[in-house]
C-alpha positions in Angstrom: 0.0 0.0 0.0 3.0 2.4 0.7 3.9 1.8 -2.8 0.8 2.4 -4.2 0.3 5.8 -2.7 4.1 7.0 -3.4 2.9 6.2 -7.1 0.1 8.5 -6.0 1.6 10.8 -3.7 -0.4 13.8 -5.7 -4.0 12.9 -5.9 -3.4 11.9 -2.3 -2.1 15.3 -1.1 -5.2 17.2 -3.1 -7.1 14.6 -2.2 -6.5 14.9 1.7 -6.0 18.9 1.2 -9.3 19.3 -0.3 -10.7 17.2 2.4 -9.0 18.9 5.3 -9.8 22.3 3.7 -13.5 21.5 3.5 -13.7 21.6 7.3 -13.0 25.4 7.4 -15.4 26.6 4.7 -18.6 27.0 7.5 -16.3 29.8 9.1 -16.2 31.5 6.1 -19.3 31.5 4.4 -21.7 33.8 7.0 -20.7 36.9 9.3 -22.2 35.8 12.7 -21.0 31.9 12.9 -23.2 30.2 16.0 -20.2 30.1 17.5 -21.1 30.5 21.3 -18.2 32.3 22.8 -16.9 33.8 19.5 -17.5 37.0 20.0 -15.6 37.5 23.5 -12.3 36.4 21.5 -12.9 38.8 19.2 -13.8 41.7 21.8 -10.2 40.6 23.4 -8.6 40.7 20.2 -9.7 44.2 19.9 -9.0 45.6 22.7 -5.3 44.2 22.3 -5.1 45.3 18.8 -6.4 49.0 19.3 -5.9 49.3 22.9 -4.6 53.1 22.6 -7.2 54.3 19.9 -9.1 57.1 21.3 -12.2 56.8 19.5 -12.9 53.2 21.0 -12.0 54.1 24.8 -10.1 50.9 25.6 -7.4 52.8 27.9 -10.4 54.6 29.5 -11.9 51.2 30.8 -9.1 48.7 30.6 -5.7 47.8 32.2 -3.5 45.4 29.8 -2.9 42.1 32.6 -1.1 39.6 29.9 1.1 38.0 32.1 -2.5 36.7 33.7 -3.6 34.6 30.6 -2.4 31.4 29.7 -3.8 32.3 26.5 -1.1 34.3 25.2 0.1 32.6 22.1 -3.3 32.7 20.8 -4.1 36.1 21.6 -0.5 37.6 20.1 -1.1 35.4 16.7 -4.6 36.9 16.5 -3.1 40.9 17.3 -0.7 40.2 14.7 -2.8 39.1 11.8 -5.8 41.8 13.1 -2.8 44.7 11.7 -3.4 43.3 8.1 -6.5 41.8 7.8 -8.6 43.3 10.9 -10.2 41.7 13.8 -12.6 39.0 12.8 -10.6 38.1 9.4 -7.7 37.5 12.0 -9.8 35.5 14.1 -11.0 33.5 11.3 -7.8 32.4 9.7 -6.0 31.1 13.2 -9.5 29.0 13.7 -9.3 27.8 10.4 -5.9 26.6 10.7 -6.4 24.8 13.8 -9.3 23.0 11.7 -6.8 22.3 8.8 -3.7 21.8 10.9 -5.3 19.2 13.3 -5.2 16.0 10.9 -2.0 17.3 8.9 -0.5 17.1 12.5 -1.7 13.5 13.2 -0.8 12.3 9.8 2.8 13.8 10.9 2.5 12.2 13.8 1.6 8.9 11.9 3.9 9.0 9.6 6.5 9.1 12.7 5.1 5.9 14.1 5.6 4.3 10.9 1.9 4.1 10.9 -0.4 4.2 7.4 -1.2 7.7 7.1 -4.9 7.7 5.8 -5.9 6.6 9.7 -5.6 11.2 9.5 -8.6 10.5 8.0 -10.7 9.5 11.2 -9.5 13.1 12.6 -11.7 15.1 10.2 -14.9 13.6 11.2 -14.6 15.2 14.9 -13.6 18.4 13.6 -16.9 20.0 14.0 -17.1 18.9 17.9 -19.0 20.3 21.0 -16.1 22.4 22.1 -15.3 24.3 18.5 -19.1 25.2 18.8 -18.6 26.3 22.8 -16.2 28.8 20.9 -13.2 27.3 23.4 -10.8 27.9 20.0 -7.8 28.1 22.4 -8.3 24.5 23.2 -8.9 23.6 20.0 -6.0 26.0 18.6 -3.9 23.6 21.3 -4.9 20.2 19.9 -2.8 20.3 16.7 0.4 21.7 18.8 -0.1 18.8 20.6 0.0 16.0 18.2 2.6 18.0 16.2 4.6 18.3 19.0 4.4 14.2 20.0 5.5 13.5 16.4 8.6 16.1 16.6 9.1 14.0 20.3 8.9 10.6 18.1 11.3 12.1 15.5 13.9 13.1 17.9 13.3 9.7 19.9 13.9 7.7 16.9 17.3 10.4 16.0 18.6 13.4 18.1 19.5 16.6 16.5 19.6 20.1 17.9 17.0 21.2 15.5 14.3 19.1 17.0 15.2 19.5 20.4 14.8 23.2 19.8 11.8 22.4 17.4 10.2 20.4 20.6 11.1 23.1 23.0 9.2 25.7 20.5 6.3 23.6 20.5 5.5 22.9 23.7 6.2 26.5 24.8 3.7 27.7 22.7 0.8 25.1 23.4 1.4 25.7 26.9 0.6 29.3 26.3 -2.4 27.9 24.2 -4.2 25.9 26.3 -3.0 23.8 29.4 -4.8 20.8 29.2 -3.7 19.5 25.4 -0.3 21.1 26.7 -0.4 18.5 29.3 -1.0 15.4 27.1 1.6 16.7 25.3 4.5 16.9 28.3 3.6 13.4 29.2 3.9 11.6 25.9 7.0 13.4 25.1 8.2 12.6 28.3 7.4 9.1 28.2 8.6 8.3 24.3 11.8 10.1 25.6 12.4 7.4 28.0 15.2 4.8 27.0 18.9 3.8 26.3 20.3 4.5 29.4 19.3 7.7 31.8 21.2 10.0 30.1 20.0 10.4 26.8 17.1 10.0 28.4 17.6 13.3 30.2 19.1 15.0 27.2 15.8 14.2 25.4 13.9 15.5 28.4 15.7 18.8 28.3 13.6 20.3 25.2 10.3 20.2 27.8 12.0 21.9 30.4 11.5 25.8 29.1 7.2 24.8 29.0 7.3 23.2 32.4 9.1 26.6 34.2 6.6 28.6 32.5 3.8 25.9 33.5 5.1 26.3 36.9 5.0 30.4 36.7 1.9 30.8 36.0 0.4 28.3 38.2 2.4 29.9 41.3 1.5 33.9 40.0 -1.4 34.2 38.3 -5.0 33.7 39.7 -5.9 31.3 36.8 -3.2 29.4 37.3 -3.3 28.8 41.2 -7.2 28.3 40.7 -6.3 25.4 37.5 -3.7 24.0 40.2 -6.4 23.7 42.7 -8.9 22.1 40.3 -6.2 19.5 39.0 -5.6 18.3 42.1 -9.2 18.2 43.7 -8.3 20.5 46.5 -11.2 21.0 48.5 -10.6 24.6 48.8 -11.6 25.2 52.7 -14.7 27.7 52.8 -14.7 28.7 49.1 -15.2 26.9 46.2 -16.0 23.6 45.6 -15.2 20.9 42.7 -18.8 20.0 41.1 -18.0 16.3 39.7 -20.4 14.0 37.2 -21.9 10.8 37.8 -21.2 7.9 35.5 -24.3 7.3 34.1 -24.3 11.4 33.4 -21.4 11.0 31.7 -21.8 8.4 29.6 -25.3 10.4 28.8 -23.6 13.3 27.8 -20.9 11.7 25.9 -22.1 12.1 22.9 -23.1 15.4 23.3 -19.3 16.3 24.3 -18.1 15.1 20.5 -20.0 15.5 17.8 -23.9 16.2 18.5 -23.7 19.5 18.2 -26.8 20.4 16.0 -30.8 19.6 16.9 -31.2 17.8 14.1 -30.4 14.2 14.2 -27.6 14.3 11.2 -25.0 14.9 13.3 -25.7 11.9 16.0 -26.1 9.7 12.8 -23.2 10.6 11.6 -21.1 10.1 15.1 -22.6 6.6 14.8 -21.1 6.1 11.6 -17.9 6.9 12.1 -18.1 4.8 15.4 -19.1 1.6 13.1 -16.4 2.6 10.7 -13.9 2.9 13.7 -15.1 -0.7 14.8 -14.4 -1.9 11.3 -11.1 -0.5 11.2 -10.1 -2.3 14.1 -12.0 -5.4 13.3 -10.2 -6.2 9.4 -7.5 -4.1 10.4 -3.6 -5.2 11.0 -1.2 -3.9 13.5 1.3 -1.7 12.5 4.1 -2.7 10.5 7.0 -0.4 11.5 10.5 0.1 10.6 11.8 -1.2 13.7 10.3 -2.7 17.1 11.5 0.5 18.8 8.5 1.6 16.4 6.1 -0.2 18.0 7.4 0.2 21.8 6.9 4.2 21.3 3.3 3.8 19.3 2.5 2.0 22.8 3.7 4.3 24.9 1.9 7.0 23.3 -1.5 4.7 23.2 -1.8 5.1 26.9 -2.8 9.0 26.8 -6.3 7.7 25.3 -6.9 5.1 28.2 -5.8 7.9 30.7 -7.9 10.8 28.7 -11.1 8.7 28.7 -10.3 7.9 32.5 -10.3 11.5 33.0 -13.7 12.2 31.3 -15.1 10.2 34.5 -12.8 10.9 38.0 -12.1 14.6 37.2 -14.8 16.9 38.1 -17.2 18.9 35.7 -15.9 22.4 37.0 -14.3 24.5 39.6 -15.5 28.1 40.6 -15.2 30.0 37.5 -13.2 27.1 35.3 -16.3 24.9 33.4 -15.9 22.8 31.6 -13.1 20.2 32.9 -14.0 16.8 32.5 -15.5 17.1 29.2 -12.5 18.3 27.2 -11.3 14.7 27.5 -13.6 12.6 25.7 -12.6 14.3 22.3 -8.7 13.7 23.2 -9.1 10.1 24.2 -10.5 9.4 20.6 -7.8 11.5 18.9 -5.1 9.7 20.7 -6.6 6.1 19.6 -6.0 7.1 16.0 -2.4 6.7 15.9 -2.7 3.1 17.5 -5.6 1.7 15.6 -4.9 -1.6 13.1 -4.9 0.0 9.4 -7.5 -2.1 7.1 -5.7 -2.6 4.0 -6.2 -3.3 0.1 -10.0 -3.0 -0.8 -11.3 -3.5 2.6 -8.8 -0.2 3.2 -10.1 2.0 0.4 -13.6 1.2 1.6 -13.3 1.9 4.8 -11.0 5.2 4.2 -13.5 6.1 1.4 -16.5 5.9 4.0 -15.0 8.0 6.7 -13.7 10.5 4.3 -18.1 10.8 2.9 -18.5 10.4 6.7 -16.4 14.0 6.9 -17.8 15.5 3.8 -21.7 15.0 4.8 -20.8 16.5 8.3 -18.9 19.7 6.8 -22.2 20.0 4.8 -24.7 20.1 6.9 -22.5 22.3 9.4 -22.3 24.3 6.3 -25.5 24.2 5.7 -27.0 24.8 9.3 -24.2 28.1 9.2 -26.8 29.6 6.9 -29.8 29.1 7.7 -28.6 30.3 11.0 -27.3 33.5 9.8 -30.7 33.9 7.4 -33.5 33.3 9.5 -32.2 33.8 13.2 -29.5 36.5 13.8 -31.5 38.8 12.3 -30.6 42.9 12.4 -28.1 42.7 14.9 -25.5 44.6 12.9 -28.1 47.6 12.3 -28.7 47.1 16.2 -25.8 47.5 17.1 -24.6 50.8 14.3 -27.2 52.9 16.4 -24.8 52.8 19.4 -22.3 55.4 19.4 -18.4 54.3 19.5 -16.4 54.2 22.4 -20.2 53.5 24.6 -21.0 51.6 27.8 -23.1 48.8 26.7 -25.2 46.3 28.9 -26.7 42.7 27.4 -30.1 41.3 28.4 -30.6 38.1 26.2 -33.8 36.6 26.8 -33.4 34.4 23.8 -30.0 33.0 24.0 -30.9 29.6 22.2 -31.0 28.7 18.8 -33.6 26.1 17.3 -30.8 25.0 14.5 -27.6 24.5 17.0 -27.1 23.5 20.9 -26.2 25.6 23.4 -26.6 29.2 23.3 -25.2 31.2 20.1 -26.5 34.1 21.3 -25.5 34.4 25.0 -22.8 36.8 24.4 -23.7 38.7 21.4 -23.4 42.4 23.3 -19.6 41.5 22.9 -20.1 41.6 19.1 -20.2 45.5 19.5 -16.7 45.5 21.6 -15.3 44.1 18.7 -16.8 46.3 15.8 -16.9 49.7 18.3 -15.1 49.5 20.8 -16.2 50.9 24.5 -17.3 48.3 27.9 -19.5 46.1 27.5 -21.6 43.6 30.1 -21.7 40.4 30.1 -17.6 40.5 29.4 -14.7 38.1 30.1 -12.7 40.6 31.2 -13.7 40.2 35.2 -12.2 36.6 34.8 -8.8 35.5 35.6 -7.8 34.0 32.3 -8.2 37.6 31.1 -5.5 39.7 29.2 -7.2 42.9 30.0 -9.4 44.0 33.5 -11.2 47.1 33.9 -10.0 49.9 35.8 -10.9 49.9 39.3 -11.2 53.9 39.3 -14.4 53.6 36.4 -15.8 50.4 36.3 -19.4 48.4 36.1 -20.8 46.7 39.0 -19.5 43.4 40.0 -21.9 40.5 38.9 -23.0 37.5 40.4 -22.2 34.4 38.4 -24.1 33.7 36.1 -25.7 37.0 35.6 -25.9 36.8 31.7 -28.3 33.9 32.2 -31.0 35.8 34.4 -32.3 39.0 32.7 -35.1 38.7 34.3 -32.9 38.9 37.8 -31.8 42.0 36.4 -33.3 45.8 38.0 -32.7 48.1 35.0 -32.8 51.2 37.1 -30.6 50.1 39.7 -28.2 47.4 38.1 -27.2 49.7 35.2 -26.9 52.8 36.0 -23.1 52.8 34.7 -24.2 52.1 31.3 -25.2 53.9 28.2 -27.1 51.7 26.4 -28.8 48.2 26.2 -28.6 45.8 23.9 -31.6 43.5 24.2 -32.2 40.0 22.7 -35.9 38.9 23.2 -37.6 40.2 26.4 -37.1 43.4 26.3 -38.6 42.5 30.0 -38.3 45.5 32.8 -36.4 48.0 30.7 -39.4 48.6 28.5 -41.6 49.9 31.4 -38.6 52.5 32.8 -40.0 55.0 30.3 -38.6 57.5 33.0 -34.9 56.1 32.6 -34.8 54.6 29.1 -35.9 55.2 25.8 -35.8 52.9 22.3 -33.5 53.8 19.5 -33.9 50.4 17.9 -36.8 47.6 17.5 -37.1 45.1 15.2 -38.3 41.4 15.2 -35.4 40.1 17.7 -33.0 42.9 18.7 -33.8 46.1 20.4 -31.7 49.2 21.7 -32.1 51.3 24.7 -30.8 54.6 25.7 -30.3 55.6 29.1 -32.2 59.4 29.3 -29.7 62.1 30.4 -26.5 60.3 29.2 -24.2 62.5 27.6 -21.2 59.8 27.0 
């Protein structure tokens, strides 16, 4: 079979780049993705791309806190590309490589094992997951670092040179300051394909993870985030504060789906998961094992298989969340099937191309109706939020009731933080924000500031006194309701109305 795909090395590469590129196409094709927590990246990114513009008020409201976020990577690669392109074009590209990088870095990693390199192929099904959708595009910017990074480990196992020590090092650094938990997976495998041949070359093949683990061990020692991640990884009780909040098994194994792939309300997506859990099954059934250059091959393919019996452990002992860090458990599901890729027997010959040939129509159905679903979302449900939000001056204090957060098309709630859209296009302080978190890279100023919120406060408008719980703001963007706000007729008055959106300006406010 290697021979036969040398002889077609280029309709396999269009092939696989076509397929890989598919993937991204959703992002691209409407303005307003349901992507739930979009929007706050995007109001980040713009505050750290035109923190010192005047017009927008940034420096009025805002304090830069980088060395807070374990997010940095991301954030930088997004300021830089805003320069050229702008904000949400920016935004766009580094999720759309994360969706194209993240089976070109497990074919990489395949291809290091000695492994058949169409198993990639499984990886483009799960693309479109529950946590791409959650708008967690750190994590998922992390996930291709991480499998790049364990084949540069595997490279350098299998023959040391500077340049992949250094490669390695680069890697890991910057997935750490991506996202901690694929960071994690990451340390261990490297760590544990680095083992052998006496202690020290074992050592000297350690070294290249030593720069991530100092700066793991900064930012879990100085940075709020960091202690409260520490606390949460290693089920602290935390005295008289916070408590962990764990799953039960038969919860989780409810939700499990849910966690992957079954991201939409109709049932295309759950078939689909099905599918290319049958097609998984089938793989493993007329499968082979691997047939690698050497046993030292094989010894480092098993090494690396345990991270999917220790991710899917993790899905059920580690608990759902931790004060403000949700969700926990359920990033591992996801991992614990991208991990079993590299170690799954390879079906070969005609039961191969069949098999390969179904989960690539597997991918291809799902891109389309993800496609699809992008559109008829942005047709019939955002509605005139971008004329909602151009009545609101630039540079404003802007406040977010959304009654209707949901969306009848996709699962969970699109709309939840859709105030945030007008941080990103205008600029000024809006509620409900991400900023008052610890993973922030910006807090407001304590000398001008809104009033704290409870948590949770963007999911209880109706909790929410107009006349006494936004008095700091200018205006309010309102999804649904409008609720309260439309009876203050003494404190507020509409500038905007239409079918789901409506605008409200505080009486007497002059900023």
């Amino acid at each position: 079979m290697r021979r036969l795909l040398e002889r077609l090395s280029l309709p396999w590469e269009v092939f696989f780049a076509a397929l890989a590129t598919m993937g991204a196409v959703p992002l691209w094709i409407v303005r307003h993705p349901p992507i739930q927590d979009l929007t706050q990246h995007l109001a980040a990114i713009r505050v750290l791309t035109d923190y010192s513009d005047a017009q927008l008020g940034f420096e009025r409201f805002f304090e830069l806190s980088l060395g807070s976020t374990q997010y940095l990577a991301y954030y930088l690669a997004a300021r830089v590309l805003a320069v050229p392109f702008g904000v949400i074009t920016a935004n766009t590209m580094l999720v759309s490589a994360s969706i194209i990088g993240t089976p070109y870095a497990m074919r990489a990693l395949l291809r290091a094992l000695g492994r058949d390199e169409r198993l990639a192929l499984f990886v483009l099904p799960l693309i479109w997951n529950a946590h791409l959708i959650l708008g967690f595009l750190n994590f998922v910017a992390a996930i291709p670092l991480c499998l790049w990074g364990l084949a540069v480990a595997v490279q350098l196992r299998q023959r040391f040179s500077r340049g992949r020590a250094v490669g390695l090092a680069v890697i890991a650094v910057v997935t750490f300051y991506t996202h901690v938990v694929p960071f994690g997976f990451l340390g261990l495998g490297a760590a544990l394909v680095a083992v052998g041949d006496g202690v020290r070359p074992t050592l000297r093949r350690w070294l290249p993870l030593v720069p991530s683990a100092l700066a793991a061990i900064l930012w879990s020692r100085t940075s709020p985030a960091g202690q409260s991640t520490l606390t949460a990884a290693f089920l602290a009780d935390g005295g008289a504060g916070p408590q962990p909040q764990f799953m039960g098994v038969l919860e989780a194994l409810r939700e499990l789906p849910a966690w992957l792939t079954d991201v939409l309300h109709s049932e295309t997506d759950e078939k689909l998961l099905v599918a290319w859990g049958l097609l998984l099954l089938a793989s493993i059934a007329f499968g082979v094992g691997p047939r690698d250059r050497d046993g030292r091959d094989a010894r480092l393919g098993r090494r690396l298989g345990l991270l999917a019996p220790l991710a899917g452990l993790a899905y059920f002992v580690a608990p759902a969340s931790y004060d403000w860090i949700w969700p926990i458990n359920t990033r591992f599901p996801l991992l614990a099937l991208l991990f079993l890729v590299p170690v799954l027997p390879a079906p070969r010959r005609a039961t191969g191309v069949l098999i390969f040939g179904a989960v690539a129509l597997v991918a291809v159905l799902g891109f389309v109706e993800i496609a699809q679903t992008f559109r008829e979302f942005e047709a019939d449900e955002v509605g005139a939020l971008d004329e909602a939000i151009e009545v609101i001056p630039p540079g404003s204090r802007v406040a977010g009731l959304i009654w209707d957060r949901g969306s009848r098309l996709v699962k969970f709630s699109p709309f939840i933080h859709s105030v945030a859209w007008y941080q990103a296009e205008r600029g000024g302080a809006v509620m409900f924000t991400f900023a008052d978190f610890p993973h922030s890279p910006f807090r407001f100023r304590e000398g001008d500031r809104p009033p704290r919120v409870v948590p949770r406060w963007e999911w209880m408008p109706e909790h929410v006194d107009p006349r006494r719980d936004l008095a700091w703001y200018d205006y309010v963007l309102v999804r649904g309701g409008p609720g309260r706000i439309a009876a203050e007729r003494d404190v507020y008055e509409p500038l905007f109305r239409d079918e789901h959106w409506s605008v409200w300006r505080r009486i007497g406010s002059d900023r």
